[in-house]
N, C-alpha and C positions, 0 to 999 in steps of 0.2 A: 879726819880733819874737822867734821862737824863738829863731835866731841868734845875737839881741841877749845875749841871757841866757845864754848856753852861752860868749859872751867873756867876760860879766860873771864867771861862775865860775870860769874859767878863771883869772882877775885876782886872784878871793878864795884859787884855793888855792896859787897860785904865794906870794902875802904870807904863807899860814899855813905855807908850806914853810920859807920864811924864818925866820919867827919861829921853826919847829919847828928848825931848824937851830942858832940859837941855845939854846935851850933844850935842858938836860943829860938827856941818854939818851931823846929822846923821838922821832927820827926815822922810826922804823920806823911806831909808829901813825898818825903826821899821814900820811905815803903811803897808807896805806890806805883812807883817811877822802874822802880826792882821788879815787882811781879809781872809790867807788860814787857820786859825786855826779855824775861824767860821764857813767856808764852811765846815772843816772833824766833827766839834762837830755835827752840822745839819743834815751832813746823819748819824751820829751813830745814832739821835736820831731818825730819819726814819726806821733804823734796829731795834732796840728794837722796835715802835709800829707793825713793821709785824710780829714778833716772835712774840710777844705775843697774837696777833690773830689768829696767825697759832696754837699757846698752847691752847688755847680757843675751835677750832675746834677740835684737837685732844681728845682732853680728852671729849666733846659732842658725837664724835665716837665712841668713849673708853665707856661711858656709855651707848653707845647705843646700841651697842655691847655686854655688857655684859647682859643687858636686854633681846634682844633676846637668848643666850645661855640661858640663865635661862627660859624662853618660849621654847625653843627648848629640854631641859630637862625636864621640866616640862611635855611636850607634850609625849616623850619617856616613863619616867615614868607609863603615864594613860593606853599607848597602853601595855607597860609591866604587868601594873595590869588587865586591860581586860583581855589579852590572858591568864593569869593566874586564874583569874576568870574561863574562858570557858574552862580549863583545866580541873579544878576542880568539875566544872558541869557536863563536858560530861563523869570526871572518876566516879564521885558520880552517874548519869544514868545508865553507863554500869552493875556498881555493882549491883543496884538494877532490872535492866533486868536479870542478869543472877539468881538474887534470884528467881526472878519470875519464870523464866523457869527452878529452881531445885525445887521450892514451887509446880509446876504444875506436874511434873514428879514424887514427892511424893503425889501428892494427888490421881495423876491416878492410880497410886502401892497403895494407899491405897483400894483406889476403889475397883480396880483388887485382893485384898484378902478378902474385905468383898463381894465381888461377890460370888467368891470360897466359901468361908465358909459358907452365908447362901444357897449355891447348892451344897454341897460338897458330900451328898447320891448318886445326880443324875449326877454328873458329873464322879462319880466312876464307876458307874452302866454304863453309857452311853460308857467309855472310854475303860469300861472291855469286851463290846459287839462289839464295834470296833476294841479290838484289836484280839480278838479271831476272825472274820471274817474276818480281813486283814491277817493272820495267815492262815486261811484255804486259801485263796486267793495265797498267797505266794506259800503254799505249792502244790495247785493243777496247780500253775502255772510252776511251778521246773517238777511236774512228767510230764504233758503234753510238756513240751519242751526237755523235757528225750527221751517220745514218738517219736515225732518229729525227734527227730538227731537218733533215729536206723534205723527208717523208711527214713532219708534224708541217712544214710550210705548207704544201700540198692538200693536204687535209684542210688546213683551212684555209684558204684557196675555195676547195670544194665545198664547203660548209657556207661563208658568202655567198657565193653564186647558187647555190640551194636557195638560202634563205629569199634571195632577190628574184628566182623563178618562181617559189611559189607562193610569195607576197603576189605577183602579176598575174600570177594563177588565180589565186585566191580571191582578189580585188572586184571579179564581178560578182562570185557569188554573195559577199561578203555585202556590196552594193543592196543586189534584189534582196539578200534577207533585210538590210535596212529599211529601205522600199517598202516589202509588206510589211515590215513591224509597221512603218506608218500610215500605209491605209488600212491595218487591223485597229491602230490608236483612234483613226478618224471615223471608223467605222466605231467604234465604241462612246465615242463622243457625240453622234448622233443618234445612238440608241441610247444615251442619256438625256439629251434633250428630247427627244422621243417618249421617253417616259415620263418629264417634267411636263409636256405637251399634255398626255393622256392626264397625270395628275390635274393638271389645271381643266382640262374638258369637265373630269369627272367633279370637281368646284361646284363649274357653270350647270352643270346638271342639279347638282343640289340645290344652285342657288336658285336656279327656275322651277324648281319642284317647291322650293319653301313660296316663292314667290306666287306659283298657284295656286297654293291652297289658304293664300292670304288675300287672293284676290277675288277667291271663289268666296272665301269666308265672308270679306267683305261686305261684297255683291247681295249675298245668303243674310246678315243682318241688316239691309238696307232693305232688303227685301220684305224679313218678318217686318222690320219695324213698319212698313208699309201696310201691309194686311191688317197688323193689328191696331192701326190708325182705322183703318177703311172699316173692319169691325166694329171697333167703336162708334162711328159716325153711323153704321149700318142700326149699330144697338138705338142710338138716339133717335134716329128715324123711325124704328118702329115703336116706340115710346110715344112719338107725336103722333103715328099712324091711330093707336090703340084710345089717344087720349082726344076725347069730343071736343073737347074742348080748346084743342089747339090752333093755334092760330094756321093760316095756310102762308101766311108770308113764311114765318119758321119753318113750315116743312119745307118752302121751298126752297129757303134759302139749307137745310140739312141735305135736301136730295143733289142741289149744287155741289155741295164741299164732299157728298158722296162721290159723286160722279169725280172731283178733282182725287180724289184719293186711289179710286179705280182708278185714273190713267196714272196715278202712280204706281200702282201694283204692277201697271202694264209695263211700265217704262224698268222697272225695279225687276221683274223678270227678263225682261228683253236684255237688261244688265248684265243680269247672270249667265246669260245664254252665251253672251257676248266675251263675256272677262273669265269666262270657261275654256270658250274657243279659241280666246287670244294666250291666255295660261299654255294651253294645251300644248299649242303649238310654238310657244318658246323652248317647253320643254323638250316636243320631237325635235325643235333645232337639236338642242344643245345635244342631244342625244345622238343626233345623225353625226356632229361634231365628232364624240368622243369616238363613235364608233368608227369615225376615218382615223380620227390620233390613234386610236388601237391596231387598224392597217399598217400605217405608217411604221408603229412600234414593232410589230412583228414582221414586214418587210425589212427594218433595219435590224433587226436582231438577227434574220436569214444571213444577210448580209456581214454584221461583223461576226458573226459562226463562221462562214466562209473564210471572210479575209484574215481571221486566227487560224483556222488549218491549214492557208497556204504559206501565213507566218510561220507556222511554228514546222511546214515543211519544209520551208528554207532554212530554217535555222538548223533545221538536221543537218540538211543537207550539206550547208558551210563546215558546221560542226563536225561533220564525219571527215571531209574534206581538211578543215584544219588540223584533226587530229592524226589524220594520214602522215600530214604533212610534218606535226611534229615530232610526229616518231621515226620519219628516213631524218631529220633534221640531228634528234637526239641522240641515234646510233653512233653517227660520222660525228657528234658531240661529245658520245663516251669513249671513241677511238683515238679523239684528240688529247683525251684527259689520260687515257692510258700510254700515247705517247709521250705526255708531259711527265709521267709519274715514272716511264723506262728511262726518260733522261734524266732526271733526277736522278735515279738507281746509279746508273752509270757513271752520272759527274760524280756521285760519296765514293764507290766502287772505285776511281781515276783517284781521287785523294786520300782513300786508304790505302792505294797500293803507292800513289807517291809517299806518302807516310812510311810507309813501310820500308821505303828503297832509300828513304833520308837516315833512318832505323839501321839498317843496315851500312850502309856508309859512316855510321860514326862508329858504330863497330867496330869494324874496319878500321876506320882512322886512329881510332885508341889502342886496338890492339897492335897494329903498326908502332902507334908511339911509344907502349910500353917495352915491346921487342926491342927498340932500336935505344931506348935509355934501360940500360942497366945499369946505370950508378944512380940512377936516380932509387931505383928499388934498394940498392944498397944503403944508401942516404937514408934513408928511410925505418931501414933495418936500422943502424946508429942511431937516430932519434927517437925512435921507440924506447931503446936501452937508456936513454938517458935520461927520458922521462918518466921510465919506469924508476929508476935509481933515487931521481925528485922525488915522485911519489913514495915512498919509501918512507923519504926524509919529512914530507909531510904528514904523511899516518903518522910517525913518531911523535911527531910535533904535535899535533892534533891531542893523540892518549895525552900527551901531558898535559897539555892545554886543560885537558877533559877531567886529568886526574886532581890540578891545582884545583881548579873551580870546587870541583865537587869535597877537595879539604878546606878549602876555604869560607864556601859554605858552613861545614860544619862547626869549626872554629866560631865563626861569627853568628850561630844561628838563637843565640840567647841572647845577645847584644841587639843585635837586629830586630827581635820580639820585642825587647826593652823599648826600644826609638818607639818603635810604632805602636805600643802601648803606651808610651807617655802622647805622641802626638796627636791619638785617637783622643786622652783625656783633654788636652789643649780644647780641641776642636769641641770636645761634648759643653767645658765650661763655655767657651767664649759664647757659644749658641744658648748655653743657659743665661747669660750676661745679658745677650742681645732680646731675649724672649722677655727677660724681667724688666729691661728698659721700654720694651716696646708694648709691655702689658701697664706696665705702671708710672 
């Protein structure tokens, strides 16, 4: 069709050439007007041959395209009938499991009555001897725990009135140990003040001892200082003595302040004599002192030695006594514990042997029931047969079940690689899609 139209023009410009040829001085532009209408007919026909091989690829796409959808359905399809297949097998097994285990559970009921029935004399006999023994059992087990709780009331009965005699028993020794624990406490609390006593004496001894020989000290440099005055003045006097030339008012007025200095010497020893005497005799105080607080301490020390050895003999004494007492207490206490533990024995003893007789009685009762129904055992016998006959029909059902799948499977198992090799690809591109977008 391009073709077509590129002679067509070619037709039209050849005629306007013509006519241009005839027509005065007009040659030049008809040529011109001819060369650009070949060059536009020339790319149209360049655009029609790439459309049309672009239409070519499309529609090869388009077929090929549709091939795979239908490979891709196809493949959907087979796995849809598989899994429906295996459906169908694993519901057609279950059923026939569970017939099996209702087919087994009748058969052992079956069992379990003709058991019964052909022992049904000896299973009466036996049941009827068990339960009249469990019976006796029961009931001598009721009266011996009957026994038991009068004999446990009694016990302790005795065990109160124990406890309450010899709490009254108890009560005065219990008292006097009190008692002396607290004249041994009072006794020890006066041999502490006793000692603080003697402490403090021996103080005031110290303190009149320092006080002594501060007094004697004293005394002793008022003293020197006194003579070495009285020397002095003695030295000056004989200096005036020696010298002719001295005057006699000076000597006398030196032999004056002599003599005043000697009666200080006098007065300054009689000091000493005195602040010795009185020293002295503070210190025998304080010392007569300590040595009575030392009396004292060692009369009350006598004293709380005593009064802790007759504590701690009371306290024996209670002690032996309490512990007399709680070992008649404890005896008649493990007697009562031993009857609490027979009656216990006895009530599980009462309840195993009624267990036992309710054991027995239903025995009994079943074995009765099944003797007196025998159609019911026959019933029975028909339902088995008939379920066995089901089962049957289900194992067959089942292999087939078991054998389609597994041809079908095979059948479809290159189809089915197919699906899921193409949908693995889907999944790789679109994740390649998404990673490119999300990178860049």
């Amino acid at each position: 069709m391009a073709w077509g139209k590129g002679t067509k023009g070619e037709r039209s410009a050849a005629g306007r050439g013509k006519a241009a040829t005839q027509a005065k001085g007009s040659d030049a532009a008809t040529g011109g007007d001819a060369i650009g209408r070949d060059a536009r007919d020339g790319a149209a026909q360049a655009s029609s041959m790439a459309v049309g091989a672009a239409s070519a690829a499309a529609g090869a796409a388009a077929g090929a395209a549709r091939r795979a959808g239908r490979g891709i359905a196809a493949g959907l399809t087979a796995l849809r009938d598989v899994r429906d297949a295996a459906r169908q097998h694993s519901s057609a097994k279950s059923q026939m499991e569970s017939m099996e285990k209702s087919l087994e559970a009748q058969r052992a009921a079956l069992e379990h009555r003709e058991s019964v029935e052909g022992s049904y004399d000896s299973i009466v006999a036996t049941q009827a001897a068990a339960l009249e023994a469990a019976q006796k059992s029961a009931a001598g087990a009721v009266q011996h725990a009957a026994h038991l709780a009068r004999e446990l009331q009694d016990l302790e009965a005795r065990l109160a009135k124990m406890r309450a005699d010899d709490e009254q028993a108890l009560r005065p020794y219990r008292q006097l140990a009190e008692s002396a624990k607290g004249r041994a406490d009072d006794a020890a609390r006066t041999v502490a003040e006793a000692k603080r006593g003697v402490r403090t004496a021996e103080g005031q001894v110290k303190d009149a001892m320092d006080r002594r020989e501060q007094a004697i000290a004293s005394a002793n440099r008022t003293l020197d200082n006194s003579k070495a005055r009285q020397r002095k003045v003695q030295g000056e006097l004989d200096k005036l003595l020696a010298d002719p030339s001295a005057k006699r008012d000076a000597i006398a007025q030196v032999r004056q302040e002599l003599a005043v200095e000697t009666s200080h010497v006098s007065a300054a020893e009689a000091a000493v004599t005195r602040s010795t005497a009185d020293a002295q005799s503070s210190v025998d105080n304080t010392q007569t002192h300590l040595w009575t607080q030392k009396q004292s301490l060692e009369s009350a020390q006598r004293e709380a030695e005593s009064m802790q050895a007759e504590a701690r003999e009371r306290r024996d004494e209670y002690d032996h006594l309490r512990a007399e007492a709680s070992a008649r207490q404890k005896k008649l206490s493990d007697d009562i514990d031993g009857h609490k533990a027979e009656i216990e024995r006895s009530n599980r003893l009462r309840d195993g042997a009624r267990a036992d007789a309710g054991r027995a009685r239903d025995l009994i009762a079943e074995a009765r029931s099944i003797h007196d129904t025998p159609q019911a055992t026959e019933q029975l016998r028909h339902s088995i047969a008939e379920r066995e006959r089901a089962l049957a029909v289900q194992r067959a059902q089942v292999e087939e079940l078991d054998r389609s799948e597994r041809e079908l499977r095979r059948r479809t198992r290159a189809t089915r690689l197919a699906v899921l090799a193409i949908l693995a690809f889907v999944v790789v591109v679109v994740a390649a899609l998404v990673a490119s977008m999300l990178l860049g």
